[in-house]
Every structure is written in C-alpha cells, then in structure tokens.
KESE-833281 format. One record per residue (C-alpha): x, y, z. Coordinates in steps of 0.02 Angstrom, whole numbers, plus 50000, padded with zeros to 5 digits. Each point is the difference from the previous one (the first is absolute). Layout:
N
XYZ ...
***
This chain:
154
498104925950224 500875011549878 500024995949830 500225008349812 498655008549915 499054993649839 498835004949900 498804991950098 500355011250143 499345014749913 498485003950048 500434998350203 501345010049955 499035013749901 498764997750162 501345004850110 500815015349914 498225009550000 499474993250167 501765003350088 500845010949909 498765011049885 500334994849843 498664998049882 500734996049856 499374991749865 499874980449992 500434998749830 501605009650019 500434992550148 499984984049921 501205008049841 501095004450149 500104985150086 500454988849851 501595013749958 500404998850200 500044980749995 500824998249835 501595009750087 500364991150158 501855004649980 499345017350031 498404999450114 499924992350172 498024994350026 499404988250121 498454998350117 499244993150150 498814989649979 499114990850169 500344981850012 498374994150073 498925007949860 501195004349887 499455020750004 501205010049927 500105015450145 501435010249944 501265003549866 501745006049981 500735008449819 501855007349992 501285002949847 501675001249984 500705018450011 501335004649903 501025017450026 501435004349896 500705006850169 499494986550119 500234979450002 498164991549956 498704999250123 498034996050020 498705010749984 498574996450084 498335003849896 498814992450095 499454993750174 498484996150032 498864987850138 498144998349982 499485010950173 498994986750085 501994991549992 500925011750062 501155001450168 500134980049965 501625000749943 499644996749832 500785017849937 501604994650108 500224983249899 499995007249830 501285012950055 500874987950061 499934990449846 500395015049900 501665002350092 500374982449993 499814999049790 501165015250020 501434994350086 499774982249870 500205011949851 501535011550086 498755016250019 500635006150175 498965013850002 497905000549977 498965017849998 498315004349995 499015015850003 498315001550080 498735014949999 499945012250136 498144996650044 500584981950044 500565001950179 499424983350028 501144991849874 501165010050080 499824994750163 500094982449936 501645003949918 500575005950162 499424985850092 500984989249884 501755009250038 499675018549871 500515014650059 499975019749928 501375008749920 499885013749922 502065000149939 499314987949862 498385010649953 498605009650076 498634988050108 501204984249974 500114984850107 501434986449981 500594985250096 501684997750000 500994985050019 501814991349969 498954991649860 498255012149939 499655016149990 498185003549980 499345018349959 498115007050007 499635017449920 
***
C-alpha cells in the first residue's frame, strides 16, 4: 500500500537512498531534512510503499512543486527509489502513478524529473512506463506526454 512518510520511516528510507541510489548521507542530517520536508506538505509530495503482509517499506517517492517565472507550476521529481530485491514488481509504477494522481488533485498538469546518465536502468523503467527522449527540451531528456502530464528525465 502507499502511504505518507514519517519520521518513523527514516531509517528504511536512509537504507534505501545508499542501497539504491548511492547516497550516503548522513543520518543526522537526513533526519534535519526530513522534519523541514514534512513540515511543508503544501510544497513536497512524499509518500511510500510499504508491503501489506509485513508491513516493509520497499520503495519511496519525493517530488516538489516547480515553479518557473516562464512556465505554469509543475512537479519535480527528487527521488525514486525501490529496494532491488523489489523491483520489476510494480511497486516503482504505483508511486508514479500516485505522483501523477496528487498532481492532477493539486492542478500541476505537468511533472519532470531528471535522472543520471549512468542510470540506464531507471531509464528503461521510465520508458517502460510511457518516457520517451527528446532532446528539443534538453540534452539526454525523456518525457511522456499526455492530454493531462508531461513528465521529463535529464
């Protein structure tokens, strides 16, 4: 099931990002972090997944608002992330979907995200899931386009 974050959630979460992702970064500050993150849910978009039989959190999805003084508001995506032994479950699917649904709720019509080079198989995911390239919006992008979302990866 997805669900939002709390506190308690941190150290699965802090598990994930340097398992999944590569990001060591400190508990401490990660903690500091979280609390800002949570205390501006007008601005932040967190949830996980968390399994319903043991209740193991397996993956994670983080995205902002994105404001352009030449563009309406968007999301940003910041993170994505499923614990390995998880993934090609779907899991990654349902928080996107989730994402795009909390978008449309709050009138964002368009969601972004930008994702390392060296992660061709995020990208491949991101294709799976309806991304493709385009390099009119910037070098090594991917977006989905749709009446309703348009999603970027760079």
């Amino acid at each position: 099931m997805i669900r939002a974050v709390t506190l308690k959630d941190l150290n699965k979460i802090h598990q994930i990002n340097r398992d999944e992702l590569g990001y060591d970064y400190p508990l401490d500050k990660s903690l500091n972090q979280l609390r800002k993150i949570l205390n501006d849910p007008n601005h932040h978009f967190l949830a996980l997944y968390q399994n319903d039989f043991d209740h193991k959190i397996l993956g994670y999805v983080h995205a902002e608002i994105y404001e352009e003084i030449y563009a309406d508001p968007s999301l940003n995506v910041l993170a994505l992330a499923v614990s390995s032994d998880s993934q090609k479950s779907g899991i990654g699917t349902q928080l996107m979907g989730w994402l795009e649904d909390q978008a449309l709720k709050n009138g964002l019509t368009n969601i972004r995200l930008n994702s390392g080079m060296s992660r061709t198989a995020a990208h491949n995911f991101y294709e799976h899931i309806g991304y493709k390239a385009d390099c009119k919006i910037k070098p090594n992008t991917l977006h989905k386009k749709t009446a309703e979302t348009l999603m970027v990866i760079d």
